[in-house]
C-alpha positions in Angstrom: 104.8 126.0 137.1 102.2 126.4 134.2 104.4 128.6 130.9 102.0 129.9 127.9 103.1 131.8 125.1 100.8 134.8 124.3 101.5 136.0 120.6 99.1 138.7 118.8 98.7 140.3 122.5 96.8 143.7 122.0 96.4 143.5 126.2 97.9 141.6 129.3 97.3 138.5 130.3 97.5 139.2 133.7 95.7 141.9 135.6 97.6 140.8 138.7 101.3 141.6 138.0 102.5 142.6 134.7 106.9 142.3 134.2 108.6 144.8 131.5 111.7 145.7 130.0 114.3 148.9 131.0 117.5 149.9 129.5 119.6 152.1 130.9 120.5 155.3 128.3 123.6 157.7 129.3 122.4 160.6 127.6 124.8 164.3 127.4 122.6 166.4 129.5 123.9 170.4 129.8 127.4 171.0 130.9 128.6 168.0 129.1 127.7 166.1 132.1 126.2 162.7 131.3 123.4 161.2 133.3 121.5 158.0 133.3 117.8 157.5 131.9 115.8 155.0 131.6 113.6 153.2 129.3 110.8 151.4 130.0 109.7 148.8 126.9 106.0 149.9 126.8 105.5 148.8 123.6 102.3 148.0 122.3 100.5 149.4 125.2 99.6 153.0 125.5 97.9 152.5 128.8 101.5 151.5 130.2 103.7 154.4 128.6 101.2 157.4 129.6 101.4 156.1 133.3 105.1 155.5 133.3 105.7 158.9 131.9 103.1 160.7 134.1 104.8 159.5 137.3 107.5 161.8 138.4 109.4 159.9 140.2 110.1 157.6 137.4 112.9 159.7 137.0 114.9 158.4 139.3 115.0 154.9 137.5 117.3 154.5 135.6 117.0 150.9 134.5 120.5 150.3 135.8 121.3 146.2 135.5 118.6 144.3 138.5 116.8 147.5 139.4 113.7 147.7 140.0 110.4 150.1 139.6 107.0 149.2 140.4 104.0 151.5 139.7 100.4 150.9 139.2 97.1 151.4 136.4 94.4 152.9 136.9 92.9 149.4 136.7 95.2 148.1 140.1 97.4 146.3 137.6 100.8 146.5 139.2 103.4 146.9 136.9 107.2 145.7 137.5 110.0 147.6 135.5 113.1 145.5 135.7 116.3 147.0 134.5 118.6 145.5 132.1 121.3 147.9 132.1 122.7 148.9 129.2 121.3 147.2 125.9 125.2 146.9 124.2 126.2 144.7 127.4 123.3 142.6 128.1 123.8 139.1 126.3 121.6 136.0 126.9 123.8 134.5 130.2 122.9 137.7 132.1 119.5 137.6 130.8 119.3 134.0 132.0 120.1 135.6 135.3 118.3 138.6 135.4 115.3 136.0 135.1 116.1 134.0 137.8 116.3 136.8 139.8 113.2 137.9 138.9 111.6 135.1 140.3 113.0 135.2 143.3 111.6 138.4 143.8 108.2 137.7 142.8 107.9 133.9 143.3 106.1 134.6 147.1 104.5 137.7 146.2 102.3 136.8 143.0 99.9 133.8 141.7 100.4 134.8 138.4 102.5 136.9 136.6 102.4 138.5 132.6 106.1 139.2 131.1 105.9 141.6 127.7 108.1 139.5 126.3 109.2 142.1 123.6 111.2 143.7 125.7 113.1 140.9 126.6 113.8 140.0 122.9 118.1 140.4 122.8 118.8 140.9 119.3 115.8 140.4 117.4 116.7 137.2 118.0 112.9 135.7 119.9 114.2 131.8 120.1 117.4 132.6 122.3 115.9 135.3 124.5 113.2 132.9 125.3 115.2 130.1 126.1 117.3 131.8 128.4 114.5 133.6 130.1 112.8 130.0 130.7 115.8 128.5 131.6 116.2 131.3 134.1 112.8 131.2 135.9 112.3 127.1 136.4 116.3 126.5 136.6 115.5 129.3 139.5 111.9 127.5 140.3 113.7 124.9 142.2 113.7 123.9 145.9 115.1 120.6 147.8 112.3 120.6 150.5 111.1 117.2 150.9 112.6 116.8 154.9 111.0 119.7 156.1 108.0 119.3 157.9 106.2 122.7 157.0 107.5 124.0 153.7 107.3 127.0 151.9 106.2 126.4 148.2 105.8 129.1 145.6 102.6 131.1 145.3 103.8 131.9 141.8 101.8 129.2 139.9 101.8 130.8 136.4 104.0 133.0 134.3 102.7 133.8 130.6 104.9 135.3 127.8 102.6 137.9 125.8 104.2 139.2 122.5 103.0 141.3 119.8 104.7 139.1 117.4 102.4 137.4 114.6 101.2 134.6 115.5 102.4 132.3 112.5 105.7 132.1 114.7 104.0 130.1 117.7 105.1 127.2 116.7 108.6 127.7 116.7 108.3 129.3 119.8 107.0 127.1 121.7 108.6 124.2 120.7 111.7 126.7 121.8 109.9 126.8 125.0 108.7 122.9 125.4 112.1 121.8 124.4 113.7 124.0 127.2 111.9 123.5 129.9 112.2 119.5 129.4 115.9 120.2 129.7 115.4 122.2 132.8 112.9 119.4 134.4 116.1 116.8 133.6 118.7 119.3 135.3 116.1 119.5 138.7 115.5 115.7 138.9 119.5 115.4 138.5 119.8 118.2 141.5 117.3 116.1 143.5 119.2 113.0 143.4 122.6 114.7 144.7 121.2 116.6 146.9 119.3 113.8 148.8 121.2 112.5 152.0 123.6 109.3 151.5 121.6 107.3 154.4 118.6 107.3 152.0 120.2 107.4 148.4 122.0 104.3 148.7 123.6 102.7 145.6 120.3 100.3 145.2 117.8 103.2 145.7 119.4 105.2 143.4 119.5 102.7 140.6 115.9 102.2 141.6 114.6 105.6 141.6 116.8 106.3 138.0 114.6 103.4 136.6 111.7 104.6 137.9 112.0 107.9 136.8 113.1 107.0 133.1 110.0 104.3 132.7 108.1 104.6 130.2 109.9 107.1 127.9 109.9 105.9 124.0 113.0 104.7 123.2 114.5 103.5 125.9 115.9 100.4 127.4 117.0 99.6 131.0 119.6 97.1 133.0 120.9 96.9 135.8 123.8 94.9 136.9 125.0 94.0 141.1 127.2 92.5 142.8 126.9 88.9 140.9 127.0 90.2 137.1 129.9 92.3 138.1 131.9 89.4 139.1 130.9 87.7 135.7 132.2 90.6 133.9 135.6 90.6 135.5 134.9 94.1 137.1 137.9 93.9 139.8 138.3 97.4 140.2 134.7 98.8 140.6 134.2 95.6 142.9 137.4 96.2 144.9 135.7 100.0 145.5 132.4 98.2 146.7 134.3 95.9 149.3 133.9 97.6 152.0 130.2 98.3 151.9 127.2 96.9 153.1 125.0 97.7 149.6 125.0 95.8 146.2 127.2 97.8 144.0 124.9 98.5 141.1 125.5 99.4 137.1 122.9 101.0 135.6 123.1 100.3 132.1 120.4 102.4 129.8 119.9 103.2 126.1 118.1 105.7 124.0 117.8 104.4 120.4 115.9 107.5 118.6 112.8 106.2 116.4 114.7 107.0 112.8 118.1 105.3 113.4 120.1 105.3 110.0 123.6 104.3 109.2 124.6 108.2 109.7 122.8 108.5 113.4 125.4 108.6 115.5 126.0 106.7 118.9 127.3 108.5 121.9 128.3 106.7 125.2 127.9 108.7 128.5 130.0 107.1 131.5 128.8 108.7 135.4 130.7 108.4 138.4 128.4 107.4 141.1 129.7 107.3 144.5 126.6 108.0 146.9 129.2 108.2 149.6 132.9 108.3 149.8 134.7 108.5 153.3 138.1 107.6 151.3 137.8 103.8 152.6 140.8 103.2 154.4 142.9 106.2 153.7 139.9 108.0 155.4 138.9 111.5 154.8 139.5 114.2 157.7 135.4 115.1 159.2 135.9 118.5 157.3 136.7 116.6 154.3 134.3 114.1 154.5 131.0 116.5 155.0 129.5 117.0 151.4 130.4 114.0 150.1 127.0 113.3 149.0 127.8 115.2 145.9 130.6 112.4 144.9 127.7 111.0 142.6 127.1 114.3 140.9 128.8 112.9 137.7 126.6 110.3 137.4 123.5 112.4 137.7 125.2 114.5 135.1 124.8 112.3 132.7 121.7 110.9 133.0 120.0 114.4 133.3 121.6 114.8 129.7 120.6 111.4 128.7 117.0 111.8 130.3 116.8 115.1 128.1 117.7 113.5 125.0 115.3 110.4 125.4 112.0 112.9 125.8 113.2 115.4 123.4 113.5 112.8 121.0 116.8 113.8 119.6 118.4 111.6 116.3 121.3 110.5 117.7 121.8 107.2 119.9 123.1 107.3 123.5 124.2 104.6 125.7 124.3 105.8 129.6 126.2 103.7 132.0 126.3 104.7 135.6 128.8 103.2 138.0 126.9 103.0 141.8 127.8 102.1 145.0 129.4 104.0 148.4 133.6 103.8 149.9 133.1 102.5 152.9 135.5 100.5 155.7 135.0 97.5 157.5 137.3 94.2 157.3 136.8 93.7 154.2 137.2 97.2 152.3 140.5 97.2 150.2 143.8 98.3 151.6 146.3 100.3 150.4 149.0 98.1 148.4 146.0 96.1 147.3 146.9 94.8 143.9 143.6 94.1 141.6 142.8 93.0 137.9 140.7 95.1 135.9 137.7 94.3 133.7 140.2 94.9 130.6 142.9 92.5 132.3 145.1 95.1 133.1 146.7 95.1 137.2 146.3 98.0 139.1 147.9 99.1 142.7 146.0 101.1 144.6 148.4 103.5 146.9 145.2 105.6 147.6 141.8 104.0 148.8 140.4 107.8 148.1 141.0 107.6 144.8 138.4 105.2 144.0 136.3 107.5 141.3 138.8 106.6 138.9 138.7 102.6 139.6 135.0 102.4 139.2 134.8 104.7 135.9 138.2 102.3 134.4 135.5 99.2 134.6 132.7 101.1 133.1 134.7 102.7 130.3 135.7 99.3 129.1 132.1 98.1 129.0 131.0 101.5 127.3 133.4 100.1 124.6 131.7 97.1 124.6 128.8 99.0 122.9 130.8 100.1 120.3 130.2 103.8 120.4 131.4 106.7 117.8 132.3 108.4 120.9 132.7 108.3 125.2 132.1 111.1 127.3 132.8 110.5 131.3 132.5 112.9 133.8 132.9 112.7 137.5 133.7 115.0 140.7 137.0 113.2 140.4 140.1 115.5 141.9 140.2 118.6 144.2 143.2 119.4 141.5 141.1 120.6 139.2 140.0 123.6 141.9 143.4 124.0 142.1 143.9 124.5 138.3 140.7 125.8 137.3 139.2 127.5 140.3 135.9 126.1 141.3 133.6 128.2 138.3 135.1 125.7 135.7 135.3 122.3 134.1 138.2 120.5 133.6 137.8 118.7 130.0 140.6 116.1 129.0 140.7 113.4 126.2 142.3 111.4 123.4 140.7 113.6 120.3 140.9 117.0 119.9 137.6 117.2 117.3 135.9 115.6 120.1 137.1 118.0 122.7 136.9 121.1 120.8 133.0 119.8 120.1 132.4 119.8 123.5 134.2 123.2 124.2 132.3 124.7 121.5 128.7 123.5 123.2 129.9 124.6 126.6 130.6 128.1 125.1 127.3 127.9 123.2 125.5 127.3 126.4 127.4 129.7 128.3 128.9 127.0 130.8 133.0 127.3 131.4 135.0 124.7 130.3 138.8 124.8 130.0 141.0 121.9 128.5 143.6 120.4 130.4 146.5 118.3 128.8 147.2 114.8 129.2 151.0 114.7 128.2 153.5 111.7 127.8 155.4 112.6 131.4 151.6 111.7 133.1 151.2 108.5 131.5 154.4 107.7 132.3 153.8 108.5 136.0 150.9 106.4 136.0 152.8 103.4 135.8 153.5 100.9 138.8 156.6 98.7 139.6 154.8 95.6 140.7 151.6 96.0 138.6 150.7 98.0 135.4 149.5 101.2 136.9 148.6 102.6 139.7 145.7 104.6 140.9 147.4 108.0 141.9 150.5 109.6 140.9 154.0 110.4 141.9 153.7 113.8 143.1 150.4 115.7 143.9 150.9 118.0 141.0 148.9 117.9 137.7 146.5 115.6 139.1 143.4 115.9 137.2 145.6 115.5 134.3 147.1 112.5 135.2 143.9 111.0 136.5 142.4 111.2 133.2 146.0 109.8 131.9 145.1 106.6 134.4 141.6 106.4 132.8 142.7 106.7 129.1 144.1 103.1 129.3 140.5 101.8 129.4 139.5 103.6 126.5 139.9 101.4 123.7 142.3 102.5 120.2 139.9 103.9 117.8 137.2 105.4 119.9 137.0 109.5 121.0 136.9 109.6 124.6 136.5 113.2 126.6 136.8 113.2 130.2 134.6 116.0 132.0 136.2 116.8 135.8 133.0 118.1 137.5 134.5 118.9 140.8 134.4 122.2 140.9 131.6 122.9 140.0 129.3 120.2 140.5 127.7 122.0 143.7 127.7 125.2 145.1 127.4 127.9 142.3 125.9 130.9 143.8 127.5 133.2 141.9 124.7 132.2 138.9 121.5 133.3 139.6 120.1 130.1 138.5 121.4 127.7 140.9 121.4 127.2 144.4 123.5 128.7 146.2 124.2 125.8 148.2 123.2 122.5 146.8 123.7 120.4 143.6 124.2 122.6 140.7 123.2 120.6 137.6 125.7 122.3 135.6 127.0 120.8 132.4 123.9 119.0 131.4 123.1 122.0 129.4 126.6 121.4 127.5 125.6 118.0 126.9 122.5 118.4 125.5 123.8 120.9 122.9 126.5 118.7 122.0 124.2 115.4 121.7 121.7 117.9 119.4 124.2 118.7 117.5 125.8 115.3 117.2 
């Protein structure tokens, strides 16, 4: 999809279809009754307000939130009235989806399409209103296609933003609009690689096709370690999670240095759970249970969407992105329950619970993230159906060791209009966490608070000294219909946006 920013417009860009602007306006009419009109954002454009008003029917618009009115110029230009409901209520999440669903309207119908952008403008406030109507239409601009044998692409090929503003402010804008739709790009390639089937993303694709997609980008370095670098680091746990597989566990090991690194740049470790497939190993999954589990690496593509964002923005701050990779499979050699085994930071672990192997991979790769002597870690992972139980599945679970830390990432969430709740981590759950033939082990005594206590197991391989915030993506890592934006079945690429802002702002 080809954006362009239009500023200075004294006409449309588009004689094809042309998109404006409707609030809704309760006005007193006689009788004290009250009664809806609408208002169509004509603007600049004389042409476009004598037609409006000369059509009769336009009276039965009343630019009510996602209605619609389309009428024409005497030139054939069709013009779309989209309403926004009432100007007090509209904010930039429901413009964000108001956009989206604009394009799904028009995506099939039109090659090109011209959006008088004023009318959009929330606030006076052109930066935000643009960025949430871009992230709208290509967050919305976004199909997981490649099996089908005849597909259905867009004929929309071209959506310009015509403004009357001056143009001295293009340059603002559209790095507003460059910046956003990098982000956007980052989310989609994250939603491809959950969203392709476990049979072709094995643990040695993906860390192939994350390489290839990151090549090239300034700033960046790459490693990747299998099955035999694991060993030398001691990685018990993630290898004890790989046993039972037929493909190389791989940790992909990537970092962003930004080109004007100073002593006051900070350095920010992401952590990704990246389990391609999980049948639960050997305390195997029910078939309901097990359909979907795909998604079980949509942590890891969390953070690398967020890292890949960062790296081609070119954002001052240093991040570190370490994704843990392989499937949890069963054959004779896939660890048993009662299995005792030593992790990378020496500590013994029992493992009651083969399907609570997220936890066991991310343990290993916190402790290397602490090898690269971060200011901070951030993990996130689907890790626990308890956090649906807590949260609902609209909202992520955030846990951690520093409050300033958390409350950062709580503020970016709300900045970004993603949900985000804190959960506590208190003494009882460490407590709980703690084995009588080993020094933990890997679930707890009761099923109750288990997000919480998950993220108690994983705060002993977070080293003294370093904030570490654990993001429990389960909920919400797939499946988010109920936003405009994403798919309403499929991976969701939500929380990327949070981590972005927070990394910006970092």
């Amino acid at each position: 999809m080809k954006y362009t920013l239009n500023l200075g417009a004294k006409d449309f860009s588009s004689d094809s279809l042309v998109l404006v602007s409707a609030f809704e306006k309760t006005v007193e009419a006689k009788g004290k009754t009250k009664e809806s009109k609408a208002i169509v954002n004509t603007h600049w454009s004389k042409e476009l307000k004598t037609a409006f008003e000369n059509i009769k029917t336009s009276a039965d618009f009343t630019g009510s939130l996602d209605s619609t009115f389309t009428f024409h110029l005497e030139n054939g230009t069709t013009i779309l009235a989209y309403g926004l409901g009432e100007k007090k209520s509209m904010d930039f999440e429901a413009l964000r989806n108001s956009a989206a669903k604009i394009y799904k309207s028009i995506a099939s119908k039109h090659k090109e399409v011209a959006v008088q952008f004023d009318g959009f403008t929330l606030k006076n406030k052109a930066e935000e209103s643009l960025n949430a109507m871009a992230e709208g239409l290509s967050l919305a601009d976004y199909k997981f296609d490649r099996h089908f044998v005849k597909k259905s692409p867009a004929k929309l090929k071209e959506i310009t933003f015509d403004s009357a503003a001056k143009k001295t402010g293009l340059k603002k804008l559209q790095k507003t609009l460059d910046d956003t739709l990098v982000v956007t790009e980052s989310i989609n390639v994250g939603r491809n690689f959950v969203n392709e089937a476990p049979n072709i993303l094995r643990s040695t694709t993906y860390a192939k096709e994350v390489l290839a997609d990151i090549k090239g980008t300034k700033g960046v370095k790459t490693k990747v370690l299998g099955k035999a670098e694991l060993k030398k680091e001691k990685m018990g746990l993630f290898l004890s999670v790989n046993s039972g597989s037929g493909f190389e566990p791989q940790l992909v090991h990537l970092t962003y240095t930004p080109a004007k690194m100073t002593k006051k740049t900070k350095h920010i470790a992401l952590v990704g759970k990246g389990l391609v497939f999980d049948t639960g190993g050997y305390s195997l999954k029910p078939s309901g249970s097990m359909v979907n589990m795909k998604f079980d690496m949509a942590g890891s593509a969390t953070v690398y969407s967020a890292f890949r964002a960062v790296a081609k923005l070119g954002l001052n701050v240093k991040v570190t992105c370490i994704l843990g990779m392989t499937d949890n499979a069963v054959n004779e050699f896939a660890t048993m329950p009662d299995a005792i085994v030593k992790a990378r930071n020496g500590l013994s672990v029992e493992i009651l619970n083969t399907d609570a192997e997220g936890r066991l991979v991310l343990a290993d790769c916190l402790d290397y993230a602490c090898d690269q002597k971060p200011d901070a870690i951030i993990d996130s992972a689907t890790l626990t159906g308890a956090v649906l139980v807590s949260l609902g599945n609209q909202v992520c679970g955030v846990m951690g060791t520093d409050q300033k830390l958390t409350d950062s990432l709580l503020k970016s969430a709300k900045n970004t209009d993603e949900y985000m709740w804190q959960l506590p981590i208190i003494k009882e759950f460490h407590e709980d966490m703690k084995s009588p033939v080993a020094d933990l082990k890997n679930i707890g005594g009761s099923s109750f608070g288990g997000s919480s206590k998950a993220a108690a197991f994983l705060s002993n391989f977070v080293r003294d000294g370093i904030p570490w915030a654990h993001l429990d993506i389960a909920g919400i890592g797939d499946s988010q219909g109920h936003k405009a934006y994403c798919p309403t079945k499929g991976a969701s690429g939500l929380i990327v946006r949070t981590l972005v802002d927070f990394l910006k702002n970092s």
